[in-house]
N, C-alpha and C positions, 0 to 999 in steps of 0.2 A: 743321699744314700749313706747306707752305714757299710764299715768295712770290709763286712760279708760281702754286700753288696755291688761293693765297686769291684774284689776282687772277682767275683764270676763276671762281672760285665768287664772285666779286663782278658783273662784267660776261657771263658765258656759260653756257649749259647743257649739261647731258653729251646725247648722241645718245636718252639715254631721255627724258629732261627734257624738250628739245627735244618730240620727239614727242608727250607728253603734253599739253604749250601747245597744240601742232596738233588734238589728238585723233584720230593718227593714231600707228599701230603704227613699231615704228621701221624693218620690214620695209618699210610702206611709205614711210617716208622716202627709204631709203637708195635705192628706187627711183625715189623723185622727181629725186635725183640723178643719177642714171642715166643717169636719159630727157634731163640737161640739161636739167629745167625749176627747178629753183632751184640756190641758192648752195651750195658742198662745204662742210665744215665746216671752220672759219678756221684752228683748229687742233687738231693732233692730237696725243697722247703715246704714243711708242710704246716697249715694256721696250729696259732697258739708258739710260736716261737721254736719250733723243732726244725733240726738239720738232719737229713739223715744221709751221712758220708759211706759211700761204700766202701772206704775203708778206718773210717773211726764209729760206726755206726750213728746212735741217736744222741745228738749234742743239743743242750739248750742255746737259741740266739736269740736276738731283739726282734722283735716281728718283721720279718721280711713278706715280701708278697710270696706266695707259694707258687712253684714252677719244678719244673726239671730241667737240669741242666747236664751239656754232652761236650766233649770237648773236640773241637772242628775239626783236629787230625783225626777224627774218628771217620771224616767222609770217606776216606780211601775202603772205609772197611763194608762201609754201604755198598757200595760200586760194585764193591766187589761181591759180596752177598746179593744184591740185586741179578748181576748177572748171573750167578750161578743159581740163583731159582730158577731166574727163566727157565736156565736149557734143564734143569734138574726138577725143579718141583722142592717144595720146602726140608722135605726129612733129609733128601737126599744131599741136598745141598748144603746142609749142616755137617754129615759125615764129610763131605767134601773141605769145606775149610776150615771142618776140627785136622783132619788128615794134614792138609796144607800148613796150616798155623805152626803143629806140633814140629812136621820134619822143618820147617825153615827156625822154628824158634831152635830146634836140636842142630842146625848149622851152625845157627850164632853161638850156640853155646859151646860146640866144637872150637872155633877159632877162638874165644874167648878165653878157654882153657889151656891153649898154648898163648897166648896175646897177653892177659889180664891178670890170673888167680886160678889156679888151679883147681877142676873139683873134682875130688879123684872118686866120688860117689858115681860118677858118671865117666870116666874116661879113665884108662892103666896111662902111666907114665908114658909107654909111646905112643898115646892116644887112641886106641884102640876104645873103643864105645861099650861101657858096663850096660847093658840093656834096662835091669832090672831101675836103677838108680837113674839112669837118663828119661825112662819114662813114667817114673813119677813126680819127676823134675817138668816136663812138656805137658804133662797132664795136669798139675797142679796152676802150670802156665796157664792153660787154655780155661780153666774155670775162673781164676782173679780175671782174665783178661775179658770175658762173657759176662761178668759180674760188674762189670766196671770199674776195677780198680785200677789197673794201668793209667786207663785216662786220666785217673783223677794223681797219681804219684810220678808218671813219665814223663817229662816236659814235651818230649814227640811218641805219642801213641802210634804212629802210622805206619810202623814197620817192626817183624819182630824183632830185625836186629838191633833197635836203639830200643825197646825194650826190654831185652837179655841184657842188653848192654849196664843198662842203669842197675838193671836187677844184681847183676854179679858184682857194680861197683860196690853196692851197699853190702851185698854177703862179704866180700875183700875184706872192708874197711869196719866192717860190723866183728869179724872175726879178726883184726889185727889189733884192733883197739879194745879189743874185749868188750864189744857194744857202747864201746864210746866213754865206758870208766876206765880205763886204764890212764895214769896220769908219769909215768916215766918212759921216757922212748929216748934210743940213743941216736947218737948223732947221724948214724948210716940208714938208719930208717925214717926218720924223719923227712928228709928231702922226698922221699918215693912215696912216703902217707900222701904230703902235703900234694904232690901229684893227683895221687887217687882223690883227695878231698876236693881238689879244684874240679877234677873229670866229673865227679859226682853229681857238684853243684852246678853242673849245665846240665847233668841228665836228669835232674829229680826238679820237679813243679815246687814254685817257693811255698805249695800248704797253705789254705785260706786261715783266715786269724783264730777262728776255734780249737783248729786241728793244730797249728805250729808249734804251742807246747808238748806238744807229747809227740812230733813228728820225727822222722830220720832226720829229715834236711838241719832242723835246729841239735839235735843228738850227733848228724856224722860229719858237720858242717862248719855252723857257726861254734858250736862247743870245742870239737875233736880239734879245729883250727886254733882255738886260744888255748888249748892244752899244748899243742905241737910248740906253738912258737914260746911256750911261757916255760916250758920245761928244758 
């Protein structure tokens, strides 16, 4: 196997795989997708040596067998989509855990606000909730995460709070570091980066080998770490 290769058969499952976790046909997977109640598969390979990453789009790779692949914390979201078809029926049960996703992903992002980084687009100083700016932060949410991009940048998709979580590490440490060029930091900040940079790198997916040069995790991570301690 090449190293596209091993890394999904390390962190992802093929579209049958996948279904099988679920105990659900992959017929009906593809339809859960469909209906826009869970996430697309994060990536895909398609003949003639194409990667299409949901969130680096169309990469050239070595010819891989062509599949889609979904990442297995993603089962908690089937379950859940599943059962709310049943009692709901499809349209409905979309509104249902668009609603759901947003106000839980707008909790995490609540505590994370007093806990993490502040975003004051979305929250006044005593936390009070800016409408306007919290929900197009939830709604911008619930599209990458219906798209498949969480899966493919969250190391745990399973819940909105560890993906606020990662989400805000990277705004943090994207805005402290000036997107990770900033190469002078003093001495009282550095210790509190180095924090955020370690909480990061458990929250963000190590990036298959196409996508890691141009990714966060090597920008807010391996880089931003050898700037902290060389400076």
């Amino acid at each position: 196997m090449n190293s596209l290769e091993i890394y999904l058969t390390d962190y992802y499952q093929t579209a049958h795989q996948f279904a099988d976790t679920c105990a659900i046909t992959t017929d009906e997977l593809a339809a859960l997708v469909n209906e826009n109640l869970v996430p697309k598969a994060s990536y895909t390979i398609l003949e003639g040596g194409k990667l299409i990453s949901q969130a680096f789009g169309e990469l050239r790779i070595q010819d891989s067998k062509p599949g889609q692949y979904f990442h297995p914390g993603n089962a908690v979201w089937v379950a859940r989509a599943l059962e709310a078809k049943g009692k709901l029926g499809a349209e409905k049960a979309h509104l249902e855990l668009k609603k759901r996703f947003k106000n839980n992903f707008a909790t995490a992002l609540k505590e994370l606000d007093q806990s993490t980084f502040r975003l004051p687009d979305s929250f006044t100083d005593s936390g009070e909730i800016r409408a306007k700016g919290l929900a197009l932060r939830t709604g911008q949410a619930w599209d990458a995460f219906l798209a498949g991009v969480f899966s493919l940048c969250v190391a745990d998709p399973s819940s909105e709070r560890s993906i606020a979580r990662k989400e805000i590490l990277q705004e943090a440490l994207t805005e402290l570091s000036v997107g990770g060029e900033k190469t002078d930091f003093s001495e009282d900040s550095k210790g509190d980066l180095l924090k955020l940079v370690e909480q990061y790198a458990q929250s963000a997916m190590p990036f298959s080998p196409p996508e890691y040069p141009g990714s966060s995790r090597k920008r807010l991570v391996e880089d931003l770490k050898s700037k902290l301690n060389a400076s």
